[in-house]
C-alpha positions in Angstrom: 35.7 -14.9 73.8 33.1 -14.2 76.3 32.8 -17.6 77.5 34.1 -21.2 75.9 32.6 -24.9 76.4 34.1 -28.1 75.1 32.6 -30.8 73.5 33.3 -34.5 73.2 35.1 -33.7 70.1 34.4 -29.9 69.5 34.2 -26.2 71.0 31.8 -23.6 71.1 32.0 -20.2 72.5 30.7 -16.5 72.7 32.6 -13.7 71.7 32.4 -10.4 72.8 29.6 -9.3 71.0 27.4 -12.6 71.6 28.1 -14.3 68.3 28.2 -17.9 68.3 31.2 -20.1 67.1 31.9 -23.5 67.1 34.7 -25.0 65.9 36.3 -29.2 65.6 34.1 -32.5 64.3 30.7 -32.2 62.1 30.1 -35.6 61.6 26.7 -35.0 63.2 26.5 -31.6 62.2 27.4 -30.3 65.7 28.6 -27.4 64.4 26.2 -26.1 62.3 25.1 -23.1 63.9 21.5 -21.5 63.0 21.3 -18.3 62.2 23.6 -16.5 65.3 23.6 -12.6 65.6 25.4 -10.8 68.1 23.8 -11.3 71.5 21.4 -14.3 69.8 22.1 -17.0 72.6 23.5 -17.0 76.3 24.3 -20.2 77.9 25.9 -23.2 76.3 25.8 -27.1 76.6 27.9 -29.4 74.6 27.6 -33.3 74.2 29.5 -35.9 72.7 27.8 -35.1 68.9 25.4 -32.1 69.6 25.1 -28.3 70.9 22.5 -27.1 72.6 22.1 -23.1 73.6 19.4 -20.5 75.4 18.1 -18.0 72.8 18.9 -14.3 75.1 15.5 -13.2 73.8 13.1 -15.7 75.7 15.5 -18.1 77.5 14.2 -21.2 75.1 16.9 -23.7 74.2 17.6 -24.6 70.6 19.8 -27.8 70.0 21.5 -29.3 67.1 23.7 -31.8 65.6 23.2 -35.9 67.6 22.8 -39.3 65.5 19.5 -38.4 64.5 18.5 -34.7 64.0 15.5 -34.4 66.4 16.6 -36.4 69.1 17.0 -34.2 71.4 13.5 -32.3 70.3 11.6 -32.8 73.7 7.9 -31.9 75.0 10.2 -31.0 78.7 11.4 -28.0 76.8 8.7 -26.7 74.2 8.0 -23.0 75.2 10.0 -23.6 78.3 12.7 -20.8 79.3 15.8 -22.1 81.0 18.6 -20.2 83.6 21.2 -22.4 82.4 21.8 -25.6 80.7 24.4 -28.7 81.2 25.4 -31.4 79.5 26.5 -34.9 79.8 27.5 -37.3 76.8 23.9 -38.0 75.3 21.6 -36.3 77.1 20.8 -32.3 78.6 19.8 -31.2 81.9 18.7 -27.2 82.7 17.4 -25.2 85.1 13.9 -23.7 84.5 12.8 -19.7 85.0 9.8 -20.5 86.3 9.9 -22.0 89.2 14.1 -22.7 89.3 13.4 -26.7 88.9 15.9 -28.9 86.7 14.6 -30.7 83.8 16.6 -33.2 81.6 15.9 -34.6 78.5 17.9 -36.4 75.5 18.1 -40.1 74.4 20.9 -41.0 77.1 18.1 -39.7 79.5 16.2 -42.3 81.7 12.7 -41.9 82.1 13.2 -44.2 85.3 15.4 -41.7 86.5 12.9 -38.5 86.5 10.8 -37.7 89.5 7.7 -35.2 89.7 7.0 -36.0 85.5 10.7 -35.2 84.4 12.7 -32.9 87.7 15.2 -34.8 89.0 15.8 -32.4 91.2 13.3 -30.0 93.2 14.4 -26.7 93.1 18.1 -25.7 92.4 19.9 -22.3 93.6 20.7 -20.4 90.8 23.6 -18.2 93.2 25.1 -17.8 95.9 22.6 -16.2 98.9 23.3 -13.1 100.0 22.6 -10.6 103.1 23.1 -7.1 101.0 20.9 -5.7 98.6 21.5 -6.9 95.1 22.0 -3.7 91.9 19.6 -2.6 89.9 19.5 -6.4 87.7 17.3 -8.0 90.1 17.0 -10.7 92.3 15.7 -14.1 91.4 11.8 -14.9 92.4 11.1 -17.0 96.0 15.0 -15.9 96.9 14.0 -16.1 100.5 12.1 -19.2 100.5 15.5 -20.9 98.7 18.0 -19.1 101.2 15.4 -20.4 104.0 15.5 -16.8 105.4 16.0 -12.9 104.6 19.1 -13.1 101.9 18.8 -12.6 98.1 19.8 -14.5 95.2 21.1 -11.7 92.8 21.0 -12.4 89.0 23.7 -11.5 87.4 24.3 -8.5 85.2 25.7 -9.4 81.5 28.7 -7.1 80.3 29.5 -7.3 76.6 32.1 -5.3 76.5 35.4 -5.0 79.0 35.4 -1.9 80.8 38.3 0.6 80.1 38.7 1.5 83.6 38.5 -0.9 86.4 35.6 -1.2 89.1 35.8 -0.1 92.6 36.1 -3.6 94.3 32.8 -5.2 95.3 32.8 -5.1 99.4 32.2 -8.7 100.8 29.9 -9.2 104.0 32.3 -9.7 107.1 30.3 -12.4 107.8 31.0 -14.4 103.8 35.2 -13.9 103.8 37.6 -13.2 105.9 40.3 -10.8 104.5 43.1 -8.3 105.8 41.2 -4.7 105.3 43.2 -1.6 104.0 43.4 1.3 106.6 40.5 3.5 106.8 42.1 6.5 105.4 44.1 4.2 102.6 40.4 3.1 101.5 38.5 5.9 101.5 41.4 7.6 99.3 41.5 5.2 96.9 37.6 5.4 96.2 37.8 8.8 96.5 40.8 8.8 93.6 38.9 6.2 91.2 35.5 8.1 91.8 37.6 11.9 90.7 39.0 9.9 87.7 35.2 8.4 86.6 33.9 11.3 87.3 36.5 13.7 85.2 35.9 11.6 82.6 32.6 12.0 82.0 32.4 15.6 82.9 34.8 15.9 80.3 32.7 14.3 77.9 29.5 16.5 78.8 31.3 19.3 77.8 32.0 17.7 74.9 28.8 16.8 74.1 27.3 20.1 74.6 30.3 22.0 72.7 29.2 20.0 70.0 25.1 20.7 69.8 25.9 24.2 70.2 28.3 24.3 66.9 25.9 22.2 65.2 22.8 23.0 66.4 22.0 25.5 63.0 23.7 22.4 61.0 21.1 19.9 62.3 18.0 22.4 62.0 19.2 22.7 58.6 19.5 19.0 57.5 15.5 18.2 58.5 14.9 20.6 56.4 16.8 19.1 53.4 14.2 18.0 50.8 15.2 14.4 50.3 14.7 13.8 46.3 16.8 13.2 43.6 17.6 17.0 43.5 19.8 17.0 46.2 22.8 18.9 44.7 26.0 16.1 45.7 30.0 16.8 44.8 31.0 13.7 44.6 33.1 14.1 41.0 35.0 16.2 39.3 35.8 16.4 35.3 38.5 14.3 33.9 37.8 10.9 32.8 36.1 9.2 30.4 33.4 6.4 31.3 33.8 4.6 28.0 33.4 0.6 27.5 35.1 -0.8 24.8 32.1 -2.2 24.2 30.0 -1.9 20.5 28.2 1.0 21.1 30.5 4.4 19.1 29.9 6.9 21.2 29.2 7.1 24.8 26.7 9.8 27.0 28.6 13.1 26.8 27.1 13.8 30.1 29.2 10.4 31.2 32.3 11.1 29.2 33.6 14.2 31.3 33.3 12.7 34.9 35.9 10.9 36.8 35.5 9.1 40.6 36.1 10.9 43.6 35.3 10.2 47.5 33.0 12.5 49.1 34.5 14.8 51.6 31.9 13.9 54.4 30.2 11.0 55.5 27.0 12.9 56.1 26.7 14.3 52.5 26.6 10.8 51.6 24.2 9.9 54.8 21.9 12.5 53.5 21.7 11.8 50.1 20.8 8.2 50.4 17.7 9.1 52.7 18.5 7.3 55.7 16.4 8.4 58.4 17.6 9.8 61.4 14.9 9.5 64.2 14.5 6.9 66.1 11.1 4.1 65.9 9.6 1.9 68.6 10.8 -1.6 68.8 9.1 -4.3 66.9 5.2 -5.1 68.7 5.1 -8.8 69.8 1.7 -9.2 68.7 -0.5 -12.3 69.6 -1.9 -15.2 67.3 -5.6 -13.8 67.8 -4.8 -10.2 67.4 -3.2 -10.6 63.8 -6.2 -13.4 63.3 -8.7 -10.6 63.4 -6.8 -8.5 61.5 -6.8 -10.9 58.2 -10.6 -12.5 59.2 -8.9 -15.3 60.2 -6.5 -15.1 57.4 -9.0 -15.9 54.9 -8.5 -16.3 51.4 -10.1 -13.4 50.5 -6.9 -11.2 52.5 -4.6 -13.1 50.5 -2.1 -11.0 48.6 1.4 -12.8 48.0 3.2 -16.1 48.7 7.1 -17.2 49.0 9.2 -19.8 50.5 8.7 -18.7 54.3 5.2 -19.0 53.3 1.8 -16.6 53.0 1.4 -13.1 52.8 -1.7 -11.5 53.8 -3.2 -8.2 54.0 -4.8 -7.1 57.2 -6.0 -4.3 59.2 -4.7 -3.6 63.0 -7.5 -2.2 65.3 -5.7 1.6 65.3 -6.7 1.4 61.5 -3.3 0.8 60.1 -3.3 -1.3 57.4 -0.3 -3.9 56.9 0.9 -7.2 55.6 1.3 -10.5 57.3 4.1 -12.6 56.6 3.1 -16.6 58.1 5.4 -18.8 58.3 3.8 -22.2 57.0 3.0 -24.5 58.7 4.5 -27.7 58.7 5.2 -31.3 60.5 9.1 -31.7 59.1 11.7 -30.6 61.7 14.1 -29.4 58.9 11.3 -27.2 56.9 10.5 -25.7 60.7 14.3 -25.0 61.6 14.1 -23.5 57.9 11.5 -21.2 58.6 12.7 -20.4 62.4 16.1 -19.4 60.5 14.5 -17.3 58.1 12.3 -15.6 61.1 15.0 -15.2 63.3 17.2 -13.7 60.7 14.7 -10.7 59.1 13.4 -10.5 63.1 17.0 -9.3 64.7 18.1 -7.3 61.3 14.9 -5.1 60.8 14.2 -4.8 64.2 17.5 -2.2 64.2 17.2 -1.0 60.5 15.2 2.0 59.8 15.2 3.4 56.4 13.0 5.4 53.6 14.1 2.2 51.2 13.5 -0.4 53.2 9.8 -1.8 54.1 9.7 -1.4 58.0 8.7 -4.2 60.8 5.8 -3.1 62.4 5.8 -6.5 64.7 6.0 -10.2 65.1 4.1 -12.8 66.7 6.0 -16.0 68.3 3.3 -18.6 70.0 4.1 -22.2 69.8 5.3 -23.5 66.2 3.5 -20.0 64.7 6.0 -17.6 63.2 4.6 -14.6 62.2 6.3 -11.0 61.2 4.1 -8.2 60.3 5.2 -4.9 57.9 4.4 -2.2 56.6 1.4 -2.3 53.9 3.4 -1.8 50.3 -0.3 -0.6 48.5 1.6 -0.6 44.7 2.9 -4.7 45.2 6.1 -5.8 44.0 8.2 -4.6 40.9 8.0 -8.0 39.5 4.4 -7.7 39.0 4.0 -4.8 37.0 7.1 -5.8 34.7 6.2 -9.3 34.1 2.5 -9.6 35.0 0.5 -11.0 32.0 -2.2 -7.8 32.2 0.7 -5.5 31.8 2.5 -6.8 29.3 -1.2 -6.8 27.0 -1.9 -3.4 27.8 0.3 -0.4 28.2 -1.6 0.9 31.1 1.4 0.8 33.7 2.7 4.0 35.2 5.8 1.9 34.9 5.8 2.5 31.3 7.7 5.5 31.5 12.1 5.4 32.0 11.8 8.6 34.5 9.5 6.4 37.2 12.0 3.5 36.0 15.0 4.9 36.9 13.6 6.4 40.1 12.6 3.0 41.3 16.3 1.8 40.0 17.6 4.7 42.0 15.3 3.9 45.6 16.6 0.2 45.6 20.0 1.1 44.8 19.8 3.5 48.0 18.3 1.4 50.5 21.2 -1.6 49.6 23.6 1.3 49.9 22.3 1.9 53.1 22.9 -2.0 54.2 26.4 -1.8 53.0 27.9 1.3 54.1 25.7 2.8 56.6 24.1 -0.6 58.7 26.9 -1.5 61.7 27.9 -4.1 61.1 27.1 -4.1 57.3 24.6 -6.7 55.7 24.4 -8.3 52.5 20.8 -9.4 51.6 21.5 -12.4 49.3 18.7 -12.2 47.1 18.2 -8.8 45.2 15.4 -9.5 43.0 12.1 -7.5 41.2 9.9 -9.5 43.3 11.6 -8.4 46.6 11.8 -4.5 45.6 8.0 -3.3 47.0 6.4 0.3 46.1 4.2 1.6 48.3 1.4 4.0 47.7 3.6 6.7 46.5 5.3 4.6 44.4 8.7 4.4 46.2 10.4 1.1 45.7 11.7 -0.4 49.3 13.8 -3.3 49.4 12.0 -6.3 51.3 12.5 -10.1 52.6 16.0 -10.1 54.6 15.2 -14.5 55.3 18.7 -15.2 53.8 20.9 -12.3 54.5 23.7 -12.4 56.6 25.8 -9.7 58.2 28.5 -9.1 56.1 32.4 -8.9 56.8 33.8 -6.1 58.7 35.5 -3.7 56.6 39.5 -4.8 57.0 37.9 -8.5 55.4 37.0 -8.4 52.0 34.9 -11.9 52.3 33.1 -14.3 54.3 32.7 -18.2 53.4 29.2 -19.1 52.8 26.8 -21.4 51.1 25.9 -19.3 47.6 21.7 -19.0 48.3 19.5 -16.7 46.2 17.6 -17.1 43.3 18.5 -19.0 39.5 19.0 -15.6 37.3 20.0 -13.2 40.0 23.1 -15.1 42.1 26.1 -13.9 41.7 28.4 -16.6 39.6 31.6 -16.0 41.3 29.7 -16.7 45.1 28.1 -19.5 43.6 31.3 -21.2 42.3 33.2 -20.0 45.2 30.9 -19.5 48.4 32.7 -16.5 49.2 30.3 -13.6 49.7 30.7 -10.6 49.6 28.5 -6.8 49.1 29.7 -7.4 45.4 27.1 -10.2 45.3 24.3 -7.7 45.7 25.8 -5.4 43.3 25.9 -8.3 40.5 21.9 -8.9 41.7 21.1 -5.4 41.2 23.2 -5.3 37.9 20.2 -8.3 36.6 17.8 -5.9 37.8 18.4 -2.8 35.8 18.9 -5.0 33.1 14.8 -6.2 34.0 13.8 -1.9 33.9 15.3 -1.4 30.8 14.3 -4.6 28.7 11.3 -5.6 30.2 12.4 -9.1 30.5 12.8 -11.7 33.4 15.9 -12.8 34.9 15.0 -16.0 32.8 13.3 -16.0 30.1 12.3 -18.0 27.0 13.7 -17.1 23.9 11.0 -17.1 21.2 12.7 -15.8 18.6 15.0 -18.3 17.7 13.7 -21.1 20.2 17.2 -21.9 21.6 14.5 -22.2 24.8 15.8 -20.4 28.4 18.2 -17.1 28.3 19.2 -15.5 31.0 18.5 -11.4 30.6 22.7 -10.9 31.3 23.3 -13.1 28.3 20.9 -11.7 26.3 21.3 -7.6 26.7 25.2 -7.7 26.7 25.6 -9.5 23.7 23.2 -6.5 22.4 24.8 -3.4 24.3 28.2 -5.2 22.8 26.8 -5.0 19.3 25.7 -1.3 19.4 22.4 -2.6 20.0 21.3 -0.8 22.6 17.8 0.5 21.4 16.7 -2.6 20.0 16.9 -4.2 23.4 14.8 -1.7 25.1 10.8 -2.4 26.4 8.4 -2.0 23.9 6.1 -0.9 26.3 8.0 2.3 27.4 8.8 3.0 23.7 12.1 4.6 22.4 13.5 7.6 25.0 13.0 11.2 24.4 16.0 13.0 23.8 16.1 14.0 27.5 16.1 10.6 28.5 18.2 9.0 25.6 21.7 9.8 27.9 20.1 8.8 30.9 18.5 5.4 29.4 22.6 4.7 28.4 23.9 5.6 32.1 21.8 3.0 33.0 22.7 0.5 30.8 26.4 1.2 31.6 26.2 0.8 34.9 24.5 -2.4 34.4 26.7 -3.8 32.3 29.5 -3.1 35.4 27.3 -4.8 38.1 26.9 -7.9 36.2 30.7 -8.1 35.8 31.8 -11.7 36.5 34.7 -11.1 38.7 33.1 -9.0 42.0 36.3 -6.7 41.8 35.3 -5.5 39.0 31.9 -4.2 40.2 31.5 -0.9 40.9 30.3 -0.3 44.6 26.7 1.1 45.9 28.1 4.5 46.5 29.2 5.1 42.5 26.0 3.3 41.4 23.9 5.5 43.6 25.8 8.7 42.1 25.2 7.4 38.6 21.7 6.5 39.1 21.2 10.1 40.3 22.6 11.8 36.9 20.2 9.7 35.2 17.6 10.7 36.8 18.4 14.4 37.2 18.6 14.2 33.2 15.2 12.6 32.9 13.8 15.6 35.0 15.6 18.3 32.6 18.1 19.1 35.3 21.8 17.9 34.8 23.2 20.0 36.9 22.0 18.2 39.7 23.8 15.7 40.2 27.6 14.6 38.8 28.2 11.6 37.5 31.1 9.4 38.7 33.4 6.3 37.6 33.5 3.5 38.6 36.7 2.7 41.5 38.1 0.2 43.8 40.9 1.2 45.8 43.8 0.2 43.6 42.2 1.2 40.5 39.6 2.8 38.3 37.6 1.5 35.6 36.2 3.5 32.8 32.9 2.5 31.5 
């Protein structure tokens, strides 16, 4: 732990890497923590019942838990940044960035007791005043007026991380401390020593560095120029083992039946296949209210395109012409829906800000003014799978390019990437929670992107194989074991994108209404496994796509094998992203006439492999 504050009757604290934990009594939900990513908050205050901390972002302070759940909501600190904060029993005091004055607030607070409309105090020194120059983080505003001369205040610079070799020691004004001094010569030798060590090191590490671009200078020139499409030749499998099921169907792909699992040899093949981009973008644009206003004409009706539980999506036009869509937050006057939706901004805010990937829609910007919560994407100009499977126009007329399994199982094959790329390739790995048709976009080249990160979570590191969690997502598409257990884990995405495939192939929602014998709503796992388990597996496919050609006949059942392994109901017996990726890429290569492309692989877990 970084740093650690005690409650009344419970503990918070800061570990290394910023995350926020708390840990003793929750009879007033003090230790319910909103959404906390590594570095979210800074300083801590804890009362008898409640927690308050400074979001590291903008300094604001966020507090929850206390007898009632707003009472320590306050006009002294809306859109308010704060040094540090303090607590007593009922009530918080802090110490404002503006102009260094405390403000208090909190139902054990006084109003008698506030002076100048809520500072108790006038101005407060942040630090000790000093006569050298401060480092390169800055001194404090009006530090001379505070130290009533010529000295500084310096703010203090934030290490995450302990250092692996220690600092030279920080020299002390003879005038501050009074301390026996080494020997000239003693000194300046030991400097001398712990500057030859430093600076070994890094020349070292230059020459590292430099060994290294020069061996793989041709290797990089080589990999931009690697055309990223399903034809990317991959050895991840060699012949061997059957992928059978011993399910109804008699005989199983032939194209399957010779392939057994094997790791890849490098981490890059695998990096390159799943088209994760390797150059850098600019950070996020904090946009204003009136700037995204004019974009969507005030967000009028008319600029409407889509709706969901953080609220309204709307299309809009930036003034350099790029077109994109605008996610608002709605609106509301209840503290809980509000704390909702700040989660839900907060959480896709810090994720997408530092993932960048082909199959995932991209953060353009955000805009943060007042109770407005506002995140703006990428413009998707082909909508959401949902709506061309299950949209009432499509399903009367066959006029979808959908309506063919090779775009199918391409768009089976982007999502599957981009959720590969949250689990194996994002540091530390994240599990989105809610793999669904309506949160897999295509853009205007019909590439399907992953969208809408509001519920997930970064996931365990890799020596943990789950995290406890309240199951989330959506009726149809949560994973049974999380919801039964709240233990999450990437398996829980895998079981999502299992329901999906199953959606591609028979056209059907994730719950549907059974017409044909009226036993009113089935859920699309129920209903295609009890079909692939009867040798069914034709009758069960779209209408709308019509039977496959024989090219596509093996790659149709790949699919539907590889389903029927996602939607297993014990996670450890899902196959992981990497083997679904590989399988998903066969498939495809045989759609395209090309089976040589690709291998396909079984399905593994480290103990064990299971044929399909």
């Amino acid at each position: 732990m970084s740093s650690l504050i005690a409650g009344e009757s419970h503990v918070c604290g800061l570990t290394i890497n910023g995350v926020l934990v708390c840990k003793g009594n929750n009879d007033s939900g003090q230790l319910d923590v909103p959404f906390s990513s590594a570095s979210e908050f800074t300083g801590l205050a804890l009362g008898a019942n409640f927690t308050c901390a400074i979001r590291q972002r903008n300094g604001l302070v966020a507090c929850w838990g206390g007898t009632n759940r707003f009472e320590f909501d306050s006009d002294v600190i809306l859109n308010v940044s704060f040094e540090t904060i303090v607590a007593g029993l009922n009530f918080v005091c802090g110490l404002t960035t503006r102009n260094l004055s405390a403000s208090c607030w909190g139902p054990g607070w006084s109003d008698k007791l506030n002076l100048n409309g809520g500072h108790l105090l006038r101005k407060v020194i942040p630090g000790p005043c000093v006569e050298s120059s401060c480092s390169s983080c800055g001194v404090y505003l009006n530090s001379e007026e505070l130290c009533l001369g010529s000295r500084n205040i310096c703010k203090s610079c934030q290490i995450e991380l302990p250092l692996a070799l220690p600092l030279p020691p920080i020299l002390t004004p003879p005038s501050t401390i009074a301390q026996p001094i080494s020997p000239p010569s003693e000194a300046r030798n030991k400097v001398l020593l712990a500057f030859l060590i430093v600076g070994s090191i890094g020349a070292f590490s230059g020459l590292c560095v430099i060994v290294y671009c020069l061996c793989n200078g041709a290797c990089g020139f080589l990999k931009n120029k690697v055309d990223d499409s399903v034809h990317f030749t991959s050895a991840v499998a060699h012949v061997g083992t059957s992928l059978i099921p011993n399910s109804g169907l008699n005989a199983a792909p032939s194209s399957l039946r010779s392939f057994s699992s094997k790791q890849q040899s490098s981490r890059t093949l695998r990096h390159q296949r799943s088209g994760s981009s390797s150059k850098y973008v600019d950070k996020p644009h904090n946009f204003s209210l009136s700037e995204l206003a004019a974009a969507t004409d005030n967000f009028s009706v008319e600029n409407k395109i889509g709706a969901g539980g953080f609220g309204i999506v709307y299309k809009g036009k930036l003034e350099d012409g790029r077109e994109v869509a605008i996610k608002r937050g709605e609106t509301c006057t209840k503290r809980k829906k509000f704390q909702e939706k700040e989660s839900a901004f907060d959480s896709e805010l810090a994720l997408l800000s530092r993932l960048h990937h082909k199959h995932l829609v991209g953060l353009v910007g955000f805009c943060e003014e007042y109770e407005e919560r506002l995140l703006v994407y990428e413009y998707m100009g082909n909508k959401a799978l949902h709506d061309h499977l299950h949209d009432k126009n499509n399903v009367e007329k066959n006029s979808s390019i959908l309506n063919s399994w090779m775009i199918r199982i391409k768009i089976a094959l982007d999502a599957a990437r981009g959720i590969e790329y949250l689990h194996n390739y994002a540091v530390p790995p994240i599990i989105h929670r809610d793999i669904k048709s309506s949160n897999i976009l295509l853009d205007s080249n019909w590439t399907a992107r992953v969208s809408d990160f509001g519920l997930s979570l970064m996931g365990p590191e890799p020596e943990q194989e789950g995290m406890s969690s309240q199951a989330v997502g959506t009726v149809g598409y949560i994973d049974p074991e999380y919801f039964v257990l709240n233990v999450l884990t990437t398996k829980s995405d895998v079981y999502g994108l299992g329901v999906l495939l199953l959606e591609l192939l028979t056209g059907k929602r994730a719950v549907f209404k059974n017409e044909e014998d009226g036993t009113g709503p089935m859920c699309v796992v129920e209903y295609a496994m009890a079909m692939i388990s009867a040798g069914e597996l034709w009758n069960m496919l779209d209408s709308r796509v019509g039977q496959p050609e024989v090219n596509e006949a093996e790659a149709v059942e790949i699919v539907a094998y590889t389903a029927s392994h996602c939607v297993n109901l014990e996670g450890k017996e899902r196959p992981g992203m990497i083997d679904i990726v590989a399988n998903l890429e066969r498939a495809l290569a045989l759609c395209e006439g090309s089976p040589g492309s690709f291998s396909a692989t079984a399905f593994s877990t480290p103990s064990a492999s299971y044929r399909m």
